[in-house]
C-alpha positions in Angstrom: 32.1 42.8 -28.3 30.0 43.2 -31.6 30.1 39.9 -32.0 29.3 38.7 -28.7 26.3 40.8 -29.1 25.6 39.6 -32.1 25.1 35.9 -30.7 23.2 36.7 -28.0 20.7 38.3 -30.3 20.5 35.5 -32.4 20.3 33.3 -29.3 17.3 35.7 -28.5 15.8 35.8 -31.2 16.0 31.7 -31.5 14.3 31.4 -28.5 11.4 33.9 -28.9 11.0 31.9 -32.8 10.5 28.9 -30.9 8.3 30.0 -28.2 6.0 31.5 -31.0 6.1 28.7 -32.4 4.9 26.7 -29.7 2.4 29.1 -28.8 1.0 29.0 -31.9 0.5 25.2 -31.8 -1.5 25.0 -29.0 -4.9 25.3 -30.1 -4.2 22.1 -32.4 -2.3 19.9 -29.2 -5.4 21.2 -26.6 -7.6 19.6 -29.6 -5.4 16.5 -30.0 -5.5 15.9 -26.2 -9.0 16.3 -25.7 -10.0 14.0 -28.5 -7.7 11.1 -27.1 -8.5 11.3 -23.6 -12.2 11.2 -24.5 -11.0 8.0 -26.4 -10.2 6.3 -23.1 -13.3 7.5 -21.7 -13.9 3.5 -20.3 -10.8 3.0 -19.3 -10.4 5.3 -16.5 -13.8 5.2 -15.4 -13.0 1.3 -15.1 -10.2 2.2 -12.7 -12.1 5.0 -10.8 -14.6 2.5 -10.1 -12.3 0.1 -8.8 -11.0 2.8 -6.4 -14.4 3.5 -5.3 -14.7 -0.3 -4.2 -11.3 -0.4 -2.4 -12.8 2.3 -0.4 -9.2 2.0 1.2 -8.5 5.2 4.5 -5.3 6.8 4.5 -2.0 5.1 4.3 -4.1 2.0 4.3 -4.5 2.4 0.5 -2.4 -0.3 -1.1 -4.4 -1.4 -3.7 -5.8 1.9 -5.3 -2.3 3.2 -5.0 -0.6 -0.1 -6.7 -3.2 0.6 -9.4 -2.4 3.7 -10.0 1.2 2.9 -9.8 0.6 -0.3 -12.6 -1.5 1.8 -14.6 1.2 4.7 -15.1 3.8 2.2 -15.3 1.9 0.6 -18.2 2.5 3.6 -20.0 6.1 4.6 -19.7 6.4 6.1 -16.4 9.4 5.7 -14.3 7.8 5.0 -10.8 9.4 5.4 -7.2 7.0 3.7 -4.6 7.0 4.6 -0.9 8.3 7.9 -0.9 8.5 10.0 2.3 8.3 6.6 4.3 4.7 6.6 3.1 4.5 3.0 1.9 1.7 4.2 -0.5 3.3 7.7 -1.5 5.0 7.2 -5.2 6.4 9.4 -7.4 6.0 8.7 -11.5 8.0 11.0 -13.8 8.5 11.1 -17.6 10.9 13.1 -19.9 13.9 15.4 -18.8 14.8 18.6 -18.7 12.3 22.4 -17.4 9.7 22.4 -16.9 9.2 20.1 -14.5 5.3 20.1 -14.2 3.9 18.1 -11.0 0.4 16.7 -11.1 -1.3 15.7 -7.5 -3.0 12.3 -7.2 -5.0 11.5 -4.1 -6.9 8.7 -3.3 -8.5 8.0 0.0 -12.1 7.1 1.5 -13.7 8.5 4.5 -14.6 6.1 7.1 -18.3 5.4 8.2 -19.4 6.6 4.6 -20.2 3.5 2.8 -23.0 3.5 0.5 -24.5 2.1 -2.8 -24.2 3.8 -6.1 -28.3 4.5 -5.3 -30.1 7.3 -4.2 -31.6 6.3 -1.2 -29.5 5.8 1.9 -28.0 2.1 1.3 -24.7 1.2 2.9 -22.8 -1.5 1.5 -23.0 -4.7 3.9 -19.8 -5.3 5.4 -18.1 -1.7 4.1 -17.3 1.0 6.7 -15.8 3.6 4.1 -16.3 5.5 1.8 -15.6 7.8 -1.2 -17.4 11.2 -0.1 -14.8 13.5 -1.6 -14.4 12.0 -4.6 -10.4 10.9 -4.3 -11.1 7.9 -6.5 -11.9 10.6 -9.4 -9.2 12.6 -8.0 -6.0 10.1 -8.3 -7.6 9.0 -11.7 -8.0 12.1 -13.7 -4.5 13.1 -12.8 -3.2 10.3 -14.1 -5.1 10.4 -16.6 -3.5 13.8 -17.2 -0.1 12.5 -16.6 -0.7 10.0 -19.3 -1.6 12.3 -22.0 1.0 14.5 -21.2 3.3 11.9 -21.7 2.3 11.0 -25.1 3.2 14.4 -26.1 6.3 14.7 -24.5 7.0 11.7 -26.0 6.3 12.5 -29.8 8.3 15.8 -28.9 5.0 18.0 -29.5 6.1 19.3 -25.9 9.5 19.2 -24.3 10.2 18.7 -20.2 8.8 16.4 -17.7 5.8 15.7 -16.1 5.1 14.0 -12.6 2.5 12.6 -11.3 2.5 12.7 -7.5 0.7 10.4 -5.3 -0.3 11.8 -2.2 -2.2 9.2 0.3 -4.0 10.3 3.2 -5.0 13.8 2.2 -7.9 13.4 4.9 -6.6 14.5 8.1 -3.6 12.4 7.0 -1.2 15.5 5.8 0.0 13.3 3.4 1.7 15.8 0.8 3.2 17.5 3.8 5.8 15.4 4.2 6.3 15.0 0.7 7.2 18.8 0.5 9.2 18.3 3.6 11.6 15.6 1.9 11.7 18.2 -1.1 10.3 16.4 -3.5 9.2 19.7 -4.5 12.3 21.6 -4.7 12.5 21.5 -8.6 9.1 21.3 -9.9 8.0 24.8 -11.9 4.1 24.6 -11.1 2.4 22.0 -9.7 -1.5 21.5 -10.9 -4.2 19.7 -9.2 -8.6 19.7 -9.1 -11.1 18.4 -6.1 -14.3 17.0 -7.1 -16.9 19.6 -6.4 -20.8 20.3 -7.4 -19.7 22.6 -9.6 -17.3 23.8 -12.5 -15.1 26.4 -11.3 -10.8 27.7 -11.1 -9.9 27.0 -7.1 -9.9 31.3 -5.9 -10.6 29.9 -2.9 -7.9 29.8 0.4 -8.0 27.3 2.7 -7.8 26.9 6.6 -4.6 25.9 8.4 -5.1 23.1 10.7 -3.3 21.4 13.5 -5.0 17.9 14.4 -3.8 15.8 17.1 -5.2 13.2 19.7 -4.9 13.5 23.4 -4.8 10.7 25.4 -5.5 10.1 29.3 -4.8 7.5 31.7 -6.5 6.6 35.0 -7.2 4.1 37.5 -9.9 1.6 36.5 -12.2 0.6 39.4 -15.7 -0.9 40.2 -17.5 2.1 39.5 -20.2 1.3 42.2 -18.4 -0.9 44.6 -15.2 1.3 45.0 -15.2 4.5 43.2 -13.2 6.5 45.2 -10.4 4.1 44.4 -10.7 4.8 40.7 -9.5 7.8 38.5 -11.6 8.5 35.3 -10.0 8.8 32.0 -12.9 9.9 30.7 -13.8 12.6 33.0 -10.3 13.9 31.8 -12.0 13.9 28.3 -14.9 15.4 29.3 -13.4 18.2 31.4 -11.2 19.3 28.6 -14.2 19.2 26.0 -15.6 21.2 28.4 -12.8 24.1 28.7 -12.3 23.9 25.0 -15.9 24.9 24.2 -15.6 27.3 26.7 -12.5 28.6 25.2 -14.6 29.1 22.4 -15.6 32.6 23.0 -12.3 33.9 23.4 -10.5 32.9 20.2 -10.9 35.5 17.0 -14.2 34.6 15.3 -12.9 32.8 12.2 -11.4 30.0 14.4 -12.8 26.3 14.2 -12.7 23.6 16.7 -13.5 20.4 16.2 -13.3 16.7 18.1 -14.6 13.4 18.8 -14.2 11.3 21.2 -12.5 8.1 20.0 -12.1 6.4 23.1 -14.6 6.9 26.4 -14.3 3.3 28.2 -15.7 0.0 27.3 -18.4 -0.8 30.3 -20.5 1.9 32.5 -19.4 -0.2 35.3 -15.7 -0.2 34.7 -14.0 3.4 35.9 -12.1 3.9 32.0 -8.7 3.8 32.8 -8.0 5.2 29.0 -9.8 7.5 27.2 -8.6 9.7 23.7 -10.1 12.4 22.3 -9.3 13.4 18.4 -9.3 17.6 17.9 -8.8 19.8 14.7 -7.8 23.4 15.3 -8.4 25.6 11.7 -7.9 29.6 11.3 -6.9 31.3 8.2 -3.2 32.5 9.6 -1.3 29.6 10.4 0.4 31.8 13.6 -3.2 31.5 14.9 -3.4 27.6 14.6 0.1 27.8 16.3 -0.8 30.0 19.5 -4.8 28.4 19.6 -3.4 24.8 20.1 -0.9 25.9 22.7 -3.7 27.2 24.7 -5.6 23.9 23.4 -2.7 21.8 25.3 -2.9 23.7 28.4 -6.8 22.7 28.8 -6.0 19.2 28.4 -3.4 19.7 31.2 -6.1 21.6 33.2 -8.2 18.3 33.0 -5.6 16.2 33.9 -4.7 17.8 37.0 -7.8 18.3 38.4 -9.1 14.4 37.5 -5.6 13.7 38.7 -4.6 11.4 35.6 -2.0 11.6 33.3 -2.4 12.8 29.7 0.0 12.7 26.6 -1.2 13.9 23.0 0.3 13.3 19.7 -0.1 15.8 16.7 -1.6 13.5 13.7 -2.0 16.6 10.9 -1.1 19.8 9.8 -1.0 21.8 7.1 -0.9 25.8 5.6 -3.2 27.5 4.1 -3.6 27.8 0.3 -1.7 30.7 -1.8 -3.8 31.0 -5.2 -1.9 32.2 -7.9 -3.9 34.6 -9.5 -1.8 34.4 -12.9 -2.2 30.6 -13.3 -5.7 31.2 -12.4 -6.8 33.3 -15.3 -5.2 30.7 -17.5 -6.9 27.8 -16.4 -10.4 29.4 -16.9 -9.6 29.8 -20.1 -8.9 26.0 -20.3 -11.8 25.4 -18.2 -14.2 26.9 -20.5 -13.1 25.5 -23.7 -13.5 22.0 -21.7 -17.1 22.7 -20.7 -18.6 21.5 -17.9 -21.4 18.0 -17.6 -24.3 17.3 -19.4 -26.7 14.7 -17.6 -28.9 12.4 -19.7 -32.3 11.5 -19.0 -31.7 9.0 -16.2 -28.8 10.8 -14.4 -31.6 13.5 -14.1 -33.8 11.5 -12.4 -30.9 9.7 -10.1 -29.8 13.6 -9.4 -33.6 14.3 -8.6 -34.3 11.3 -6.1 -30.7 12.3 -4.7 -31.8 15.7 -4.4 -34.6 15.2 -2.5 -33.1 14.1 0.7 -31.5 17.2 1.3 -33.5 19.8 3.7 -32.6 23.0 2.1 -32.8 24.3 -1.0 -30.6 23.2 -4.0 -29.4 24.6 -7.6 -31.2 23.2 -10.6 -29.5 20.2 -12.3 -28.5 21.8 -15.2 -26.5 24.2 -13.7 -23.8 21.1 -13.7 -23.2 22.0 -17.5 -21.9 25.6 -16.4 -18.3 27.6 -15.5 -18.3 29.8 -12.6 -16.9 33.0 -13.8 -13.8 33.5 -11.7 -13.9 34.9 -8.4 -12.1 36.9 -6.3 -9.4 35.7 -4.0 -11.2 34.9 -0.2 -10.3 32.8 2.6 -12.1 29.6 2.1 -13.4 27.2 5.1 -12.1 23.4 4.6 -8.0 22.8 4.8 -6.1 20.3 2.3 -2.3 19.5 2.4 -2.4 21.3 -0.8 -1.4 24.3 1.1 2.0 23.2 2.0 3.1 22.3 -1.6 1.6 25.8 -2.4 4.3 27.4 -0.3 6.7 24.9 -2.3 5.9 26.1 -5.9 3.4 27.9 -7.2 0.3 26.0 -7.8 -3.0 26.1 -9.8 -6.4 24.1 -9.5 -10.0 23.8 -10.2 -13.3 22.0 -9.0 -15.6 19.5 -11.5 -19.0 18.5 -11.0 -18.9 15.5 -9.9 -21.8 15.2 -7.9 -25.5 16.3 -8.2 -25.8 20.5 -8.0 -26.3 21.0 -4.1 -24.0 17.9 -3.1 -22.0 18.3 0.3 -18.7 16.8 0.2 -17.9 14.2 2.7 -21.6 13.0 2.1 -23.4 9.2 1.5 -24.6 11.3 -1.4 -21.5 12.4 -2.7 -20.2 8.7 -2.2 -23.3 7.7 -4.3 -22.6 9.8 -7.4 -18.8 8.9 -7.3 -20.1 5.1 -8.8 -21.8 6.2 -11.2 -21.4 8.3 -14.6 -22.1 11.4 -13.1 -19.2 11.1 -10.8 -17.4 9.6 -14.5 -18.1 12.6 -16.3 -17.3 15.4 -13.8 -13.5 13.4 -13.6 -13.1 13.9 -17.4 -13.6 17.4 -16.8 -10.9 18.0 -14.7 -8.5 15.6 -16.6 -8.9 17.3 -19.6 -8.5 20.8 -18.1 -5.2 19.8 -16.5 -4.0 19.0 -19.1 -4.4 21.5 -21.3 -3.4 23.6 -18.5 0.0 21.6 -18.5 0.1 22.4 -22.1 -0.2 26.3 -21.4 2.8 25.9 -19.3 5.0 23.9 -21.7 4.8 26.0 -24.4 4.7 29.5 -22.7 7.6 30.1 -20.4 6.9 33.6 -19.4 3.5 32.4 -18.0 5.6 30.3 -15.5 8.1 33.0 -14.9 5.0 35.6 -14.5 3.4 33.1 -12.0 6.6 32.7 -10.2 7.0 36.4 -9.8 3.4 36.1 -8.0 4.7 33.3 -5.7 7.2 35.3 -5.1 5.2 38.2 -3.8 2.8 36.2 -2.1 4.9 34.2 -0.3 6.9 36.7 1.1 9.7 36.7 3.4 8.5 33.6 5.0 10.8 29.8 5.6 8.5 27.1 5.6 8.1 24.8 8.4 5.7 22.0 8.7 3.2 22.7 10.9 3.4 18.9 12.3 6.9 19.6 13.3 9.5 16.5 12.7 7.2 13.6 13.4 6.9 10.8 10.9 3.9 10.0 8.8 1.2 9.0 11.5 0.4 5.3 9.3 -2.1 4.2 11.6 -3.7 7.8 12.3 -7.2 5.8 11.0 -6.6 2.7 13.7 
């Protein structure tokens, strides 16, 4: 019995020299990892940029993910390509053993936001997208992370494995949904991630759960003036359930959104529309809401087609949680954060921000404010959604926001896309990659921060079993056709 105790106080005591002694070396690797990422400063701005010209949608994005995928092979990763049945999902891992730290990757343009690196209005001739949230820094900077990571994993300064997970479609796509719901997550510690922002600042922020689908009706096309009453409008199907919805409007708990457009309304005035499709987002803070305020969403599009007397089908496209923050992981990464700094512009960026600036109609932060950390904030609800949230109810996870465009930028913007090519955008990425990873490095060498943040998942998350709030349906690939 003595003895038996004996050894597991030496085991003990083993383990708490060599977490000390990690501990203690962390200053010097956060140092190391800075300087060397700094060092390929070019590099990755040279494949951000490139992402920025694929401008590729979601699931269309073979080429930015097959870069990403070459570049992280390049340096030592072990890649898996198409995961999910995404055919531009991949997974890229390096080292073995706990912690298993995940690192999210996205990389997908908005549609009908193409535009010149300029400051005036200037879409690129024969573009349609564009990058107005930034997902060309996005999947960059985490591999950039990924990459650094792996060095010192590899010259045993840190011990476990990193992944870097790339998650296509994050735009309405629910890309990383189905990634959780193969389990890709099922043995990852923490997983980290950033957004590009106007700002410096540790995500405290919650997001919206959101259930996105399109409704489609079918009539009787017709000469619309010759023989009307033989035709049955698709479109009037549309428009009578746009109509119900927004009068539904004022009966759903105020913190509700509703959105849609209408993707399909006929091709000729003089044609009855025999098809017509209409594209809606539903977004509350409590995913039960999104739930029970889409049924009654359905039940207006069957209103509509009964009384145009078509026929109406809808398929969900998107949906995802909301975001649990992990307060714990939180305070660590402002620490990070600040030691990073935020973005200094030079003399020309100034005047780019400045020109950029002045198309906006309200007022805007000063430029310099880009060079500052947000103190961090208190937990609130948030008012965008992200797929984020369901790997959030996986493991517990941990992000920030860079300044990546001009102080007073909207995301999903011709401005934002503007700042993304250029050094502005550059500089904000770096940010973030460098954060990350000295995030990453917290969590390597400090095991009772993971186990203390786990705890808080734990808590948060509750009694509840996850389910996909897209049910069983595969990736919808051609969601942007």
């Amino acid at each position: 019995m003595k003895k038996k105790l004996f050894t597991s106080l030496l085991s003990l005591s083993v383990l708490l020299s060599f977490a000390q002694k990690n501990v203690s070396a962390v200053p010097g690797l956060k140092d190391e990892a800075i300087k060397d990422i700094d060092s390929r400063y070019e590099d990755y701005k040279k494949i951000a940029l490139q992402i920025w010209n694929y401008a590729e949608v979601g699931y269309k994005e073979k080429k930015s993910s097959a870069l990403l995928q070459q570049t992280l092979q390049a340096n030592g990763f072990t890649v898996q390509s198409g995961v999910a049945e995404m055919p531009t999902a991949f997974l890229a891992s390096y080292g073995s053993g706990k912690p298993v730290i995940a690192i999210l990757a996205e990389f997908d343009a908005l549609p009908g936001l193409s535009q010149e690196a300029n400051p005036e209005k200037k879409p690129i001739t024969g573009i349609d997208a564009g990058h107005g949230c930034g997902h060309h820094l996005f999947g960059t900077a985490s591999v950039a992370a990924g990459i650094e990571l792996k060095k010192l994993i590899e010259s045993k300064k840190l011990s476990g494995t990193v992944r870097v997970y790339g998650c296509p479609a994050e735009e309405g796509g629910s890309g990383k949904v189905y990634l959780v719901r193969a389990g890709l997550f099922n043995d990852v510690d923490v997983a980290v991630h950033w957004h590009p922002s106007d700002a410096n600042s540790i995500t405290m922020t919650s997001a919206l759960a959101n259930t996105s689908a399109k409704f489609r009706f079918y009539g009787i096309a017709s000469h619309a003036s010759m023989a009307p009453e033989k035709g049955r409008s698709a479109l009037d199907a549309v428009e009578s359930m746009d109509y119900m919805a927004n009068m539904m409007r004022e009966h759903v708990p105020q913190e509700t959104r509703i959105h849609y457009v209408i993707t399909q309304g006929g091709k000729a005035p003089n044609v009855v529309p025999d098809f017509a499709e209409v594209f809606y987002y539903v977004r509350h803070p409590k995913k039960d809401q999104v739930v029970s305020i889409f049924q009654r969403l359905v039940k207006t599009a069957n209103g509509a087609a009964m009384g145009t007397e078509t026929k109406m089908d809808y398929e969900i496209i998107g949906g995802t949680h909301d975001l649990l923050i992990n307060r714990t992981l939180g305070e660590a990464m402002q620490l990070d954060l600040q030691k990073v700094g935020g973005v200094t512009y030079t003399a020309e960026e100034i005047e780019f921000g400045k020109k950029l600036q002045s198309t906006f109609t309200y007022k805007v932060p000063a430029i310099n404010s880009a060079a500052n950390i947000i103190p961090l904030k208190n937990i609130d609800a948030g008012g965008g959604s992200t797929d984020v949230g369901d790997v959030s109810y996986a493991v517990p996870t941990v992000g920030l926001e860079a300044a990546t465009w001009i102080p007073g930028t909207p995301a999903h913007s011709w401005q934002a896309v503007a700042c993304g090519g250029t050094e502005i955008g550059t500089k904000g990425m770096m940010v973030a990659a460098k954060t990350m990873v000295l995030m990453a490095i917290d969590l390597f060498s400090d095991p009772s921060l993971i186990n203390k943040a786990k705890q808080e998942f734990i808590q948060a998350k509750g009694d509840y079993q996850y389910k996909a709030l897209l049910g069983d349906r595969k990736p919808a690939l051609n969601y942007r056709d």
